[in-house]
C-alpha positions in Angstrom: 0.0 0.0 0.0 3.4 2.1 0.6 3.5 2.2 -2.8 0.5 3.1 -4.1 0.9 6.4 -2.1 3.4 7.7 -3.7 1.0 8.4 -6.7 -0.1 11.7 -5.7 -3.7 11.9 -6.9 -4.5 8.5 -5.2 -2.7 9.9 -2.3 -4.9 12.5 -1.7 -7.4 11.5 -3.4 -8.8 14.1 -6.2 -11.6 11.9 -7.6 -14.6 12.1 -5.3 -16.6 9.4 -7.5 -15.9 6.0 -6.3 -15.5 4.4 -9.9 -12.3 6.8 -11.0 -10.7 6.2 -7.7 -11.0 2.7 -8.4 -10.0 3.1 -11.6 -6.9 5.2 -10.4 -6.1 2.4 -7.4 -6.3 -0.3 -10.3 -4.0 1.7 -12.5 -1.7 2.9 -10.1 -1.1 -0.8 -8.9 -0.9 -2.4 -12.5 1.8 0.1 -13.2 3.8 -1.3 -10.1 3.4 -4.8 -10.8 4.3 -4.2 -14.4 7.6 -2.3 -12.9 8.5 -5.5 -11.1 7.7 -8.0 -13.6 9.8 -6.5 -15.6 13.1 -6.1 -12.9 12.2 -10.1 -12.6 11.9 -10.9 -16.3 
């Protein structure tokens, strides 16, 4: 969840609709796992 953080606009949370905050949280953590896939691959 550390990580997720450090994306400001999840962070603090700019989106007041549920749905793009979701969609925000889902990005956010696809973009990590895709950082450390990569690193492993």
């Amino acid at each position: 969840f550390g990580k997720i953080k450090q994306f400001r606009g999840i962070a603090t949370r700019y989106d007041r609709k549920p749905e793009n905050y979701l969609a925000a949280l889902k990005l956010a953590s696809l973009r990590i796992w895709l950082k450390s896939y990569e690193s492993a691959a």
